[in-house]
C-alpha positions, 0 to 999 in steps of 0.5 A: 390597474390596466397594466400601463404605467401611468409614471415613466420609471414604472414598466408596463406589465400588461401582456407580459408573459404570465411566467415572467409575471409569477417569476418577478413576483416571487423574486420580491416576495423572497428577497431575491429581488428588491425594490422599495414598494414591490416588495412591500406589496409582494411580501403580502401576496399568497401563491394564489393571488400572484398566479391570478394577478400573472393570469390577468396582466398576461391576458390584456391585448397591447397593441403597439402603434409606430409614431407618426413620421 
């Protein structure tokens, strides 16, 4: 629930813009853009859950690390 992905295919949404967030969660609940498990949970989610679900991911502080050489 923190906004990173905890498997590799998953994307991390913690950070993400909270315009791109809303824009993608509105594409599943749509149909505009599918995937098996997104638009089952999108299908669910009224237009005030996904501007505070939006609110809430883009508020989280990523930082990002180099790996060490």
């Amino acid at each position: 629930i923190d906004g990173i992905a905890k498997i590799p295919i998953a994307p991390h949404i913690a950070g993400e813009s909270q315009i791109y967030l809303q824009t993608q969660l509105k594409a599943f609940r749509s149909g505009k853009r599918q995937h098996e498990i997104m638009s089952i949970i999108a299908s669910q989610l009224s237009d005030e859950d996904i501007s505070d679900l939006s609110a809430w991911y883009s508020s989280i502080a990523i930082t990002a690390t180099m790996p060490a050489e």
